[in-house]
C-alpha positions as CSV (number, residue, x, y, z in Angstrom):
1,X,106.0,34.8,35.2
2,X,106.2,31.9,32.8
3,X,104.7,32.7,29.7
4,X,103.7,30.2,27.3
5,X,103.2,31.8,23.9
6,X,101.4,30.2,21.2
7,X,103.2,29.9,17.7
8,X,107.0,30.8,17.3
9,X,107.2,32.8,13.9
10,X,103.6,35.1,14.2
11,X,103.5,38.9,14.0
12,X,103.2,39.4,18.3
13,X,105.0,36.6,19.6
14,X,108.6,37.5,16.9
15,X,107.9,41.1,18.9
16,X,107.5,39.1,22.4
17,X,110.5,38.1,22.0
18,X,112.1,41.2,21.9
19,X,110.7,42.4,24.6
20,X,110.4,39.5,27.2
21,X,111.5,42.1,30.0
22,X,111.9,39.5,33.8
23,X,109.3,37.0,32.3
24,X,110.2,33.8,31.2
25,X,108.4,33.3,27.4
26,X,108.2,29.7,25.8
27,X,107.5,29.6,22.7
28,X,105.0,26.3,20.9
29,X,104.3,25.3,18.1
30,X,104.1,23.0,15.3
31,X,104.9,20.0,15.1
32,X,105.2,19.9,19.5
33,X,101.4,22.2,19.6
34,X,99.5,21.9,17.0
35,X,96.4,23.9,17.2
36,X,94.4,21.7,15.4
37,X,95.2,18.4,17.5
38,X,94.2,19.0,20.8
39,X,95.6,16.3,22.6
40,X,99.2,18.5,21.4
41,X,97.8,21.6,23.6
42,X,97.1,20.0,26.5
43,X,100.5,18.0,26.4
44,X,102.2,21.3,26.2
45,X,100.3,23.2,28.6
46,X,100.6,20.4,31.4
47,X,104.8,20.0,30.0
48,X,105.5,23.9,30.4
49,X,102.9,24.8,33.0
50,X,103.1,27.9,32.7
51,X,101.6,30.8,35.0
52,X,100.2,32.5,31.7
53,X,99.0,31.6,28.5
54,X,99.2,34.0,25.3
55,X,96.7,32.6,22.7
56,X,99.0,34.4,19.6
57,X,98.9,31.3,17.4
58,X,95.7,31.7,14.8
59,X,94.8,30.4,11.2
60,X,94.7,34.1,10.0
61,X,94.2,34.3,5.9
62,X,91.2,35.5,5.9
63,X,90.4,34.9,2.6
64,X,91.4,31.8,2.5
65,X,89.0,30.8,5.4
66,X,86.1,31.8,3.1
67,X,86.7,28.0,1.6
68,X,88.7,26.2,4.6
69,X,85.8,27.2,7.2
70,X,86.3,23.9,9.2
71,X,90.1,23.9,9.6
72,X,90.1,27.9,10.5
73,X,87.4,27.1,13.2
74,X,89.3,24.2,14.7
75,X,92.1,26.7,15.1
76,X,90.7,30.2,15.6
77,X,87.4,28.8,17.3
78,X,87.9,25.4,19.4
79,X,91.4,24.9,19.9
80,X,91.5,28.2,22.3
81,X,89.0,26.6,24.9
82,X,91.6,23.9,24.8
83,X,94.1,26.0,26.1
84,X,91.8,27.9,28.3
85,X,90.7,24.8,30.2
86,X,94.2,23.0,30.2
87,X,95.1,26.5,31.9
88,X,92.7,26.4,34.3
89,X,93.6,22.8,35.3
90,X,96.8,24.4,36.7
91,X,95.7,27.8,37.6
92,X,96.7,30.0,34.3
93,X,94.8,32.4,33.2
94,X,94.7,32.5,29.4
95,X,95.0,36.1,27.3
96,X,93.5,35.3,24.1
97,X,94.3,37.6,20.6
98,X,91.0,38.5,18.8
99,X,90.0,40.6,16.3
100,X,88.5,44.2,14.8
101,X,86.5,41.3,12.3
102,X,83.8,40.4,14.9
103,X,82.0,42.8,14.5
104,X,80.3,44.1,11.5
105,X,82.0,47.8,10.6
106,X,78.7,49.6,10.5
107,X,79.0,51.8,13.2
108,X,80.4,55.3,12.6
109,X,82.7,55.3,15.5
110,X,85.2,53.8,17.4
111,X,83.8,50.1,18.9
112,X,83.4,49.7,22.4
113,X,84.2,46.5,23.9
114,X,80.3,45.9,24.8
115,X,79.1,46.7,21.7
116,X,77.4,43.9,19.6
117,X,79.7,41.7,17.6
118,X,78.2,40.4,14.6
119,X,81.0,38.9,12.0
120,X,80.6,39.1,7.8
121,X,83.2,37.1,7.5
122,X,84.2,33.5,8.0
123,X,87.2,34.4,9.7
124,X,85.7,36.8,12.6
125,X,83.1,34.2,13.0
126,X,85.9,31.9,14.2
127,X,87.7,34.6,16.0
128,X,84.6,34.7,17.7
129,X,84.3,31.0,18.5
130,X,87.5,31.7,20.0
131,X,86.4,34.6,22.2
132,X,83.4,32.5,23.6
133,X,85.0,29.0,24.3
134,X,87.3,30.7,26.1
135,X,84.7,32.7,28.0
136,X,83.0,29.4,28.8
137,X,86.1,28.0,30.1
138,X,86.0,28.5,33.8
139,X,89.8,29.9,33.6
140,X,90.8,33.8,34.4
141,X,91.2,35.1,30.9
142,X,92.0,38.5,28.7
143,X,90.4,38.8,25.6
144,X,92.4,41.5,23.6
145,X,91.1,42.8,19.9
146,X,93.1,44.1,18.0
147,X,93.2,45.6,14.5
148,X,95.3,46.5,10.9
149,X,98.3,44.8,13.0
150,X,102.0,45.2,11.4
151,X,105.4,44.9,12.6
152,X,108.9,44.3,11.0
153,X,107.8,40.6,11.0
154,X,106.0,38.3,9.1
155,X,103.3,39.1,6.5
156,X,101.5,42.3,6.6
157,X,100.4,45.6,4.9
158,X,103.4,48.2,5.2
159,X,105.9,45.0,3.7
160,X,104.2,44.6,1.0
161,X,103.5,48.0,0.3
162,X,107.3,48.5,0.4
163,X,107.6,45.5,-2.0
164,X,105.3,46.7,-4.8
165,X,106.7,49.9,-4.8
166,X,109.8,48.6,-6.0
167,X,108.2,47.2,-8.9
168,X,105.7,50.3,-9.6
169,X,105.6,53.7,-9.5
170,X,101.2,53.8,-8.9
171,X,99.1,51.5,-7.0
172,X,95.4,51.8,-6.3
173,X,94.3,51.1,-3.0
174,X,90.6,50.8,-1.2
175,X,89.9,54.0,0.8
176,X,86.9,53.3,1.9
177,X,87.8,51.6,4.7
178,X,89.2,53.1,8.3
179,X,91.3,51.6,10.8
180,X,93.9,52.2,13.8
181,X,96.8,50.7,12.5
182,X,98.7,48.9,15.3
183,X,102.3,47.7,15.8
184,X,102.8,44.6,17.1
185,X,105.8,45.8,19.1
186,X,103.0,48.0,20.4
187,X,101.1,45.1,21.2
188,X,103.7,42.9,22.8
189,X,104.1,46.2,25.2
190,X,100.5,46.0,26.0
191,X,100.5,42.5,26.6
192,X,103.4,42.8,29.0
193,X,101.3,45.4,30.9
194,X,99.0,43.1,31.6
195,X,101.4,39.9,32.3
196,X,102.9,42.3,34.9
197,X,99.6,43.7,36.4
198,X,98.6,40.0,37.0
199,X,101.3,39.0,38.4
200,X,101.3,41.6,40.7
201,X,97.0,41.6,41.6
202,X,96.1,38.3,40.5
203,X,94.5,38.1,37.1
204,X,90.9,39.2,36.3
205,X,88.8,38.4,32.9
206,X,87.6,41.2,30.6
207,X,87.4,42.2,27.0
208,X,89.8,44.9,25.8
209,X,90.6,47.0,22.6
210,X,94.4,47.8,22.2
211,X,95.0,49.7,18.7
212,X,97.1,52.1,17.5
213,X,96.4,55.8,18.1
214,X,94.6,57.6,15.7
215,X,92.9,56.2,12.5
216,X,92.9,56.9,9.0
217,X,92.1,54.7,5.5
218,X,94.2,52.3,4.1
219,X,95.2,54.5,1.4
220,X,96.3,56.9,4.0
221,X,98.3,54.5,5.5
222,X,99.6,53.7,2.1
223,X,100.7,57.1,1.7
224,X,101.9,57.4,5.4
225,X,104.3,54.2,4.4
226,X,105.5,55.8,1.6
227,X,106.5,58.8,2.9
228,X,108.4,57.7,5.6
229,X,109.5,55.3,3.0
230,X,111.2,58.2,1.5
231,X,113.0,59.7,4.6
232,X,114.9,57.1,4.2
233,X,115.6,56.5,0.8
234,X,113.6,53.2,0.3
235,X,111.1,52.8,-2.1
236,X,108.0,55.0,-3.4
237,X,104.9,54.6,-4.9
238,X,101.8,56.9,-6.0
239,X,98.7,56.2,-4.5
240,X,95.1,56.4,-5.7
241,X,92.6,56.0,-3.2
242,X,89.4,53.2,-4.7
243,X,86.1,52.1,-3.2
244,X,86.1,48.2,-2.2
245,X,84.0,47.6,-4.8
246,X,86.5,48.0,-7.1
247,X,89.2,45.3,-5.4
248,X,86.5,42.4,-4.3
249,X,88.1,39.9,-2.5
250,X,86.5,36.3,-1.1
251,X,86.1,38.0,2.4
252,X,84.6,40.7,3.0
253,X,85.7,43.3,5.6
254,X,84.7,46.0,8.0
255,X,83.9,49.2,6.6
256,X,84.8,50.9,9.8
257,X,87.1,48.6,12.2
258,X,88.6,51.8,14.6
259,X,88.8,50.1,18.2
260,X,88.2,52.8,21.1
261,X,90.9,51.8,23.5
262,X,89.4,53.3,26.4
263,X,89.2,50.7,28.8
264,X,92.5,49.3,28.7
265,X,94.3,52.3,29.2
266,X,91.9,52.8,32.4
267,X,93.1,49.6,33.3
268,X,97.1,48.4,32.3
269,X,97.9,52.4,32.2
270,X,99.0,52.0,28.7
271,X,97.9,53.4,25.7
272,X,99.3,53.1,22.1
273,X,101.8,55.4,20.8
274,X,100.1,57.8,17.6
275,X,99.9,55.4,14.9
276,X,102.4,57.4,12.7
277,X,105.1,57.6,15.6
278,X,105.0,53.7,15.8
279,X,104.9,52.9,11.5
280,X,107.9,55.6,11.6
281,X,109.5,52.9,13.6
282,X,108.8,50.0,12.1
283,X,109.6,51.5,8.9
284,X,113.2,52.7,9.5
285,X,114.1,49.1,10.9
286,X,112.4,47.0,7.7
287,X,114.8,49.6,5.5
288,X,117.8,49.2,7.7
């Protein structure tokens, strides 16, 4: 298949890359797609044509969005039904990246993908923009949540764990919080799975969960980084576990974002590798 993938330098499509297996990936973005200009989307889509679009581009500080509400909507909420419908025009289906933030952590287990979404944040409620205009688009389409995403690339929790700890020997982090935390190399995997079970059935729209196996706390992940940190010489740091109330931020987030991952493993045959077997991974390379 050609794939287009949405942004170049992101979390999932730096891991596509790695792994493009017999697909052809094509990579957009700024200044040539720019999610907040539509006319740029749909002059991409018809250019590449591909025979699958990967919605991976997003506007994802989430704190950030608490104050920029209107810019993160055009680019988490509308400009995915732009894609969507520009794929439909040419018979793509469109596999759209959401999040663990659209719904409103007060469950006390793993959500299911029916379960009610109701976002605390300004960011899910764009993510969730995104979700719908895509649903209303008429096109095939994926919609796969994720959660507590890292990878050797980009921004993300386990680098800058491993950059404070060069600097300190304690840090406090919130424990009240629980999670699956998932690789994006993980993630490029799964979305493979489902590139390839399209291309071979014809693609078919759902929601889907894809996380990391297991869960624990951010602290515990702290500690987790750390000490695989240490297998390999890199840095250390102590770590005290705090409630959220003690590190408010702008946003505020899920108390309990654990993704039950059921249904897609039903469906691609894939299910995420244990959670410390994959941050063992990504570990090692980042210290290489």
């Amino acid at each position: 298949m050609r794939i287009l993938v949405t942004g170049r330098e992101g979390q999932v499509a730096q891991s596509l890359a790695e792994q493009a297996g017999g697909h052809e990936l094509v990579f957009a973005a700024r200044p040539d797609l720019d999610l907040a200009i539509p006319a740029t989307i749909e002059a991409v889509v018809a250019r590449v044509h591909p025979d699958l679009i990967v919605s991976a581009a997003a506007y994802t500080a989430v704190d950030k969005a608490e104050s920029e509400p209107d810019l993160a909507m055009a680019i988490n909420g509308e400009a995915p039904g732009v894609l969507a419908r520009a794929g439909a025009k040419i018979g793509a289906p469109i596999l759209y990246l959401s999040t663990d933030y659209v719904f409103d952590g007060s469950l006390d287990r793993p959500w299911r993908e029916d379960d009610p979404v109701g976002p605390i944040s300004a960011y899910g409620a764009t993510k969730l923009a995104g979700e719908q205009a895509v649903q209303a688009s008429g096109a095939p389409h994926a919609i796969l949540r994720l959660a507590w995403v890292y990878s050797p690339f980009g921004n993300n929790f386990v680098k800058t764990m491993l950059r404070l700890a060069e600097t300190r020997d304690a840090l406090n982090v919130v424990e009240d919080q629980r999670g699956c935390p998932s690789s994006a190399l993980d993630i490029a995997t799964a979305i493979l799975k489902i590139a390839d079970a399209w291309a071979r059935d014809g693609a078919s729209s759902g929601v889907y969960h894809f996380a990391g196996t297991g869960e624990t706390d951010w602290a515990g992940f702290a500690r987790a980084i750390f000490a695989e940190s240490a297998r390999h010489g890199g840095p250390t740091a102590q770590v005290t576990g705090i409630p959220s109330s003690d590190y408010p931020t702008p946003a505020r987030r899920p108390a309990n974002s654990r993704l039950d991952c059921t249904r897609f493993a039903e469906t691609f045959g894939y299910r995420a590798p244990a959670w410390q077997d994959s941050l063992a991974v990504v570990v090692e390379r980042l210290l290489d």
